[in-house]
Structures are given as structure tokens and as C-alpha cells.
DSSP file (Angstrom, degrees, kcal/mol; ACC not computed):
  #  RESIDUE AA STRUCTURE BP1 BP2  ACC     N-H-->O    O-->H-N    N-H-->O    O-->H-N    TCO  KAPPA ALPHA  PHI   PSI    X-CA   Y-CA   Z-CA
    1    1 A X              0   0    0      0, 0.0     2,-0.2     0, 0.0     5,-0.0   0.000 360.0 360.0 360.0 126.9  175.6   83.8   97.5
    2    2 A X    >>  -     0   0    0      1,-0.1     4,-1.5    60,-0.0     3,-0.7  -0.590 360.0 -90.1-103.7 173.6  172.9   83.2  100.4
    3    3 A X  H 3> S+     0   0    0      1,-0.3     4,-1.9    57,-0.2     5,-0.3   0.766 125.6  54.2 -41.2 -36.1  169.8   81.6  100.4
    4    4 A X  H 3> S+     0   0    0      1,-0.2     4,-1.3     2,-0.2    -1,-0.3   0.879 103.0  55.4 -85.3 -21.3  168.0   84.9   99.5
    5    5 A X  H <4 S+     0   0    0     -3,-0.7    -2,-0.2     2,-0.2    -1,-0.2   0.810 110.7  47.1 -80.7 -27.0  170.2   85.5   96.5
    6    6 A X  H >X S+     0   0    0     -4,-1.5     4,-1.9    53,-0.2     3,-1.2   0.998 111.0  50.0 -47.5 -58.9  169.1   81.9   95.0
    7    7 A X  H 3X S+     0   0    0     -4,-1.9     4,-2.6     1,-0.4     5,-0.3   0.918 112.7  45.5 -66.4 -66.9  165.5   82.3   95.6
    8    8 A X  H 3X S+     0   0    0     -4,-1.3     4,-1.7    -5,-0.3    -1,-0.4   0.782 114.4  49.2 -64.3 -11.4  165.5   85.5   94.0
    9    9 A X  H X> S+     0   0    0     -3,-1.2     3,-2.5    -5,-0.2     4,-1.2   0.941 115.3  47.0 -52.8 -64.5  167.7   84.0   91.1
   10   10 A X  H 3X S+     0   0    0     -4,-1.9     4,-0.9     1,-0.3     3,-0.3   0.848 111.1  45.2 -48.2 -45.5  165.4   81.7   91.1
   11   11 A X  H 3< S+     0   0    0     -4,-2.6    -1,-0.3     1,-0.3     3,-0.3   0.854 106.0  66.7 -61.3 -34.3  162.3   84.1   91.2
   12   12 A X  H << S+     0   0    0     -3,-2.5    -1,-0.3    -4,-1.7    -2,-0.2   0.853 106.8  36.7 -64.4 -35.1  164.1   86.1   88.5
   13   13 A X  H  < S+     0   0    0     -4,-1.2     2,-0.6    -3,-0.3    -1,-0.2   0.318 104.1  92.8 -83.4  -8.0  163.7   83.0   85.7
   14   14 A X  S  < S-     0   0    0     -4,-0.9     5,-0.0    -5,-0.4     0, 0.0  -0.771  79.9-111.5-125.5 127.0  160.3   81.9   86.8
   15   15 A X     >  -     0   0    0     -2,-0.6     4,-1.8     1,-0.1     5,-0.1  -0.065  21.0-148.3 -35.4 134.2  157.0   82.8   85.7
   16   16 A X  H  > S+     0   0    0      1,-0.2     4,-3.1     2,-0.2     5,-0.3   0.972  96.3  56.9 -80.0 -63.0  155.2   84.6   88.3
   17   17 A X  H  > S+     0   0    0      2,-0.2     4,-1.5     1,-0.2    -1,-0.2   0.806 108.6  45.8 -43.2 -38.6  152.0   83.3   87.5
   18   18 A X  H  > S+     0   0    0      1,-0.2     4,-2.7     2,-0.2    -2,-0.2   0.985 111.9  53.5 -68.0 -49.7  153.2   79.5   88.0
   19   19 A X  H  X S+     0   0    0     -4,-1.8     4,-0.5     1,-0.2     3,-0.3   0.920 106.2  49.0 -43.8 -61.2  154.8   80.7   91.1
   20   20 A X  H >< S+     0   0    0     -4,-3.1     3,-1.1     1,-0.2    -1,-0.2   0.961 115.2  51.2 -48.6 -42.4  151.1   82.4   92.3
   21   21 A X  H 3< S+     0   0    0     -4,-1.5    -2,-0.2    -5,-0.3    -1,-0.2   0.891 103.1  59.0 -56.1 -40.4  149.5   78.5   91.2
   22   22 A X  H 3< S-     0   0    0     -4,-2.7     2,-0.3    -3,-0.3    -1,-0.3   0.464 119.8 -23.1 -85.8  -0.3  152.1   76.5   93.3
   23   23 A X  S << S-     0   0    0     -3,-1.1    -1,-0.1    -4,-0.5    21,-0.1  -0.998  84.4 -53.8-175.0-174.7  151.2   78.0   96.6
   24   24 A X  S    S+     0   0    0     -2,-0.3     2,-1.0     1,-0.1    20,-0.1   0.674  82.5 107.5 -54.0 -32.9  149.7   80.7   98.8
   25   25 A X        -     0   0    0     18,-0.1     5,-0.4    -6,-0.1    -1,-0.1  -0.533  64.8-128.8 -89.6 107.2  151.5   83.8   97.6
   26   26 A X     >  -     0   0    0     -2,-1.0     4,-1.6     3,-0.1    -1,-0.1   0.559  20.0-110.8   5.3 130.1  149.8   86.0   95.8
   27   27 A X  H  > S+     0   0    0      2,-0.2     4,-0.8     1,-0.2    -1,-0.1   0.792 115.1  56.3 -23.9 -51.6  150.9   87.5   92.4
   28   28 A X  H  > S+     0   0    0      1,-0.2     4,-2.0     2,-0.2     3,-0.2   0.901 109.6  50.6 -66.0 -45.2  151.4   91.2   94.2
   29   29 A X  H  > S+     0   0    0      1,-0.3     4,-2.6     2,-0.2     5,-0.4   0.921 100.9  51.8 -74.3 -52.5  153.6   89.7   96.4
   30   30 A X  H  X S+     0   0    0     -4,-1.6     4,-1.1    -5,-0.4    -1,-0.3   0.765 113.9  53.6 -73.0  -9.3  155.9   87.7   94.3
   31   31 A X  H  X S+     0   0    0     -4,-0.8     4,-1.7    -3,-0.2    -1,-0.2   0.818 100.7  55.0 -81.1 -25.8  156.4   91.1   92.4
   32   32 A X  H  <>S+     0   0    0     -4,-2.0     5,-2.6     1,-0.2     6,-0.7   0.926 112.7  39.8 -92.8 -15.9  157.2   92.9   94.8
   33   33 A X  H  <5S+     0   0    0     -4,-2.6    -1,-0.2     4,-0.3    -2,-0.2   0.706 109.7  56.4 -78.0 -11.1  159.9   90.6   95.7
   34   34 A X  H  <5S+     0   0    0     -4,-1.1    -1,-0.2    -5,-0.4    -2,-0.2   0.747 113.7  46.2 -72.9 -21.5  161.0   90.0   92.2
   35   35 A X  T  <5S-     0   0    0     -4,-1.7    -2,-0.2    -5,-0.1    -1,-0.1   0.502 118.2-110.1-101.1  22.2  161.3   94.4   92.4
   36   36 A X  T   5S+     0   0    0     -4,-0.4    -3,-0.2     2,-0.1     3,-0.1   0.976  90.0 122.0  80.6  37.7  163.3   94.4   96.0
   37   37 A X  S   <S+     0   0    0     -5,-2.6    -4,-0.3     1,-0.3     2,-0.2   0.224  74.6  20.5-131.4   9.3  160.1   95.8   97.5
   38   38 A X  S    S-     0   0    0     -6,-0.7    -1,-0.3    -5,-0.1    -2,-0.1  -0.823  83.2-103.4-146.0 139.7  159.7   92.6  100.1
   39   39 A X        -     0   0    0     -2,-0.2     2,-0.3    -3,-0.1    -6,-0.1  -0.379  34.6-108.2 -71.2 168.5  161.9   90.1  101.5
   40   40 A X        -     0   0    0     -7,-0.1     2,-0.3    -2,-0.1    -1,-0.1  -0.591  45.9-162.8 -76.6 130.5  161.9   86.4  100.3
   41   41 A X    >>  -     0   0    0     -2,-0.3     4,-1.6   -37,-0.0     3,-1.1  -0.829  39.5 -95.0-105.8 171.8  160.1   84.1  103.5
   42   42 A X  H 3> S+     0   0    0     -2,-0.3     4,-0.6     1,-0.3    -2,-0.0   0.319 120.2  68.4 -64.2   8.6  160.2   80.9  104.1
   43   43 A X  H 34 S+     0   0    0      2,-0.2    -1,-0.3     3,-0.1   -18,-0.1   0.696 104.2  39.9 -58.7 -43.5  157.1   80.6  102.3
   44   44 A X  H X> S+     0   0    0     -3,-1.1     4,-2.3     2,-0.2     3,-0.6   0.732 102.6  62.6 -30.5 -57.6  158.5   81.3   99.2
   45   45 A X  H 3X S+     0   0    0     -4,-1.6     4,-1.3     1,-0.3    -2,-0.2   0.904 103.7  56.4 -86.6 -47.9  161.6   79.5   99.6
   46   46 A X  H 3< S+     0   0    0     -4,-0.6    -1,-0.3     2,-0.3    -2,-0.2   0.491 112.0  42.6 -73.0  -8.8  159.0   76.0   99.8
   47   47 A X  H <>>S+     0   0    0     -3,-0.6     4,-2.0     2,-0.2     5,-0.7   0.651 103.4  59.8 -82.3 -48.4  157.3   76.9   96.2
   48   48 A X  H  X5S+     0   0    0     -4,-2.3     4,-2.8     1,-0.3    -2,-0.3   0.912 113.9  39.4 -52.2 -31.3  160.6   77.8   94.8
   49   49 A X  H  <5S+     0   0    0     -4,-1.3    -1,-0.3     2,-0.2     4,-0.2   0.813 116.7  51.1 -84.2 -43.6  161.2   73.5   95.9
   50   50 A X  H >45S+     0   0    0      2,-0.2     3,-0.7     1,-0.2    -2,-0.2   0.946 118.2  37.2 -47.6 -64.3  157.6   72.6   94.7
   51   51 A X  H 3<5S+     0   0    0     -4,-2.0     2,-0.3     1,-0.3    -2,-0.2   0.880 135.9  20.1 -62.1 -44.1  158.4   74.4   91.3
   52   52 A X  T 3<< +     0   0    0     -4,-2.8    -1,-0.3    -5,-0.7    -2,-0.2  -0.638  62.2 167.0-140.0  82.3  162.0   73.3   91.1
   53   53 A X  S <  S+     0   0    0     -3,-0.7     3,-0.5    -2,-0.3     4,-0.3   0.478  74.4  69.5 -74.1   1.0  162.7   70.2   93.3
   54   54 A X  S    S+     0   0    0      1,-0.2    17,-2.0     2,-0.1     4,-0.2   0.382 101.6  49.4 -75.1   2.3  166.1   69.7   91.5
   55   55 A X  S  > S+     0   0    0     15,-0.2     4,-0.9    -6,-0.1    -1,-0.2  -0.062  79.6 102.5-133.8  48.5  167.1   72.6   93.0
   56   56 A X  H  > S+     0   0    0     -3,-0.5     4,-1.2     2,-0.1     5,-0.2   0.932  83.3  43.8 -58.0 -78.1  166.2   72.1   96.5
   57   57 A X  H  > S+     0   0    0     -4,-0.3     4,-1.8     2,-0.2     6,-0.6   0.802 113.9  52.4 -45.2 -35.1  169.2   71.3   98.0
   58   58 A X  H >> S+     0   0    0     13,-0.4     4,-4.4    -4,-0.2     3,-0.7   0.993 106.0  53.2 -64.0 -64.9  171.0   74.1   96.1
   59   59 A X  H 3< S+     0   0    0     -4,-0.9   -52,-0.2     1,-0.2    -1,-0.2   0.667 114.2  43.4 -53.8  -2.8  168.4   76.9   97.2
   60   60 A X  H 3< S+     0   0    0     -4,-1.2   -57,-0.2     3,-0.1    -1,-0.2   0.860 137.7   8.1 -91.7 -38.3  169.0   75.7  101.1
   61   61 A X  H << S-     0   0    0     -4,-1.8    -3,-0.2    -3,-0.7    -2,-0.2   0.481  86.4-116.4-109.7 -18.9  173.2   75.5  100.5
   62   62 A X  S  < S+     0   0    0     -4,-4.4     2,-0.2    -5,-0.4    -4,-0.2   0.758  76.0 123.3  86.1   7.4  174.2   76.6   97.7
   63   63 A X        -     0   0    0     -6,-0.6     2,-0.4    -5,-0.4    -1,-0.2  -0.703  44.7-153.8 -94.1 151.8  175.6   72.9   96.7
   64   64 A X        -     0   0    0     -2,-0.2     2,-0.3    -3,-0.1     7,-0.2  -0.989   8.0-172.1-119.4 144.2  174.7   71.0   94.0
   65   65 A X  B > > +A   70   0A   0      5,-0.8     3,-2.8    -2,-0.4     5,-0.8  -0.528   3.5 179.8-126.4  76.1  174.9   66.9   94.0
   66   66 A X  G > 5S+     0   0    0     -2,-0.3     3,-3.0     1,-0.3    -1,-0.2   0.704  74.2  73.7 -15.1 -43.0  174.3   65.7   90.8
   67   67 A X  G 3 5S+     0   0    0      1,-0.3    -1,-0.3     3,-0.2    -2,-0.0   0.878 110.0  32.0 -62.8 -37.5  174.7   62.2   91.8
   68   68 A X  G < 5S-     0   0    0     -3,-2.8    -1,-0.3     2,-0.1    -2,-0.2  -0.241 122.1-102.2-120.9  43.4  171.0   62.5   93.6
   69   69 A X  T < 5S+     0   0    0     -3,-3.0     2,-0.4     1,-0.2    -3,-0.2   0.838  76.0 141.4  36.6  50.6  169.7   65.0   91.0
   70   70 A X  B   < +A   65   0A   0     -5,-0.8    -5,-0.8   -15,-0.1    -3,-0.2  -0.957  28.6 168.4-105.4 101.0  170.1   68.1   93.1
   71   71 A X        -     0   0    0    -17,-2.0   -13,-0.4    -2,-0.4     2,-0.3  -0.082  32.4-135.9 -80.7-171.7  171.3   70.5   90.6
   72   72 A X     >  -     0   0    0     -8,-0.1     4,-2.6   -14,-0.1     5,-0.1  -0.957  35.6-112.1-138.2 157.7  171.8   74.5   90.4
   73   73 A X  H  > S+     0   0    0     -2,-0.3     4,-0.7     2,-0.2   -18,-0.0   0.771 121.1  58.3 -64.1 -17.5  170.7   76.4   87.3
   74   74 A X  H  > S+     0   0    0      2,-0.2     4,-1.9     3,-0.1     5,-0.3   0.696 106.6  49.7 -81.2 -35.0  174.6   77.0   86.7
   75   75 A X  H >> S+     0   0    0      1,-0.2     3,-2.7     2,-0.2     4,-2.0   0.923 112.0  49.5 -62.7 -64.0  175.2   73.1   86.6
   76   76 A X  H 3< S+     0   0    0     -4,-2.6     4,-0.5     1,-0.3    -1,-0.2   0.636 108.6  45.3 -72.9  -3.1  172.7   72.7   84.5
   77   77 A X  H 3X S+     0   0    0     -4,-0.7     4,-1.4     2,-0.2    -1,-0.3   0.549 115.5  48.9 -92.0  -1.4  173.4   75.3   81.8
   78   78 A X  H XX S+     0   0    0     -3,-2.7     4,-1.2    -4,-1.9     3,-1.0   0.923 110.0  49.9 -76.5 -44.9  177.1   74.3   81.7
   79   79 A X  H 3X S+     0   0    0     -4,-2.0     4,-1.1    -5,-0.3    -2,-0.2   0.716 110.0  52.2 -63.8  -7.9  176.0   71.1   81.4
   80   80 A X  H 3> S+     0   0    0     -4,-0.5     4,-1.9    -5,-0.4    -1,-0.3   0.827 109.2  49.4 -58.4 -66.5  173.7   72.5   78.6
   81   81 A X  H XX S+     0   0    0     -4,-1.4     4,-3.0    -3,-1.0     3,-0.5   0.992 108.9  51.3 -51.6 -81.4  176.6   74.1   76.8
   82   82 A X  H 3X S+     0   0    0     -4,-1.2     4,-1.7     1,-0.3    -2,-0.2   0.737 109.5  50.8 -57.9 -22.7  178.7   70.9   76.9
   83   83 A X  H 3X S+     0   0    0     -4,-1.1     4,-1.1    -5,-0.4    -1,-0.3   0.928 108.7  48.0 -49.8 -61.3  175.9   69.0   75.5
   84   84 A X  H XX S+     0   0    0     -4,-1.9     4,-0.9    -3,-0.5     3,-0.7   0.977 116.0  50.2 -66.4 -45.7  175.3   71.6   72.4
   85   85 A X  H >< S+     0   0    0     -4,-3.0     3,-1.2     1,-0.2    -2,-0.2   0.912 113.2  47.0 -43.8 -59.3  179.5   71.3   71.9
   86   86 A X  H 3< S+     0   0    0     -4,-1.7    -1,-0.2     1,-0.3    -2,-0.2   0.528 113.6  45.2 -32.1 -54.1  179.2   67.7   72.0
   87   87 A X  H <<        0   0    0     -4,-1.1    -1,-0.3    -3,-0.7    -2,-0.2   0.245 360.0 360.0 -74.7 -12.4  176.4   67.6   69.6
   88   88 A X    <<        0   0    0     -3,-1.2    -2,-0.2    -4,-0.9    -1,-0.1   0.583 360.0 360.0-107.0 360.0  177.6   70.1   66.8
């Protein structure tokens, strides 16, 4: 998975409208990179860490380090899952 395949994860889960709030690109614009109708810039890629600074580190590498709260959205819904097992 590269960097453009987070950010557009990422872009896939996230309100568009918060995404327009947290920086300079436009509404039109993040649609048309949510429909494949622009690439992701590095402009982008620095909301998507405004919006979700636990997933910094993941959207630059693809890593996640729990240890210093850098997650990925797949850590955190397993860890999401084992939590609801845990709990029931």
C-alpha cells in the first residue's frame, strides 16, 4: 500500500466537509480525489495529519507504533474488535 492508497483510505472514511474546514482545499477538490478524478498532493496528505494526527506516521510509512500513539485505522479496529470480545 503507498502513501496515496492511505490518504485515499483515509479520504474514503472522512467527512469531506471537515476535510474542506482543516485547510485550503476546497470541497470540489477533495471530491474529485475521493472519485479518482485528481491526485492526492502533499497538501492533502498535511490535513489528513491535522485531522488524524494518530495516523501520521502510518499515512507517511505505512507503520503503526502504538507505543507513541501512532496508529493505522486497521490497528485500531482490531483493537476495537478485541475490546467488544473482551467486554461481552
Amino acid at each position: 500500500m503507498t502513501i496515496t492508497d492511505r490518504a485515499l483510505q483515509l479520504i474514503g472514511q472522512s467527512n469531506l466537509s471537515e476535510l474542506t474546514r482543516a485547510g485550503e482545499t476546497d470541497y470540489n477538490r477533495w471530491v474529485s480525489i475521493k472519485r479518482g478524478r485528481a491526485r492526492v498532493g502533499a497538501e492533502e496528505i498535511e490535513i489528513l495529519g491535522k485531522v488524524y494526527p494518530q495516523y501520521r506516521w502510518w499515512i507517511s510509512t505505512g507503520e503503526a507504533l502504538p507505543e507513541i500513539g501512532q496508529t493505522s485505522p486497521e490497528y485500531d479496529e482490531a483493537n476495537r474488535n478485541l475490546t467488544d470480545q473482551n467486554a461481552g
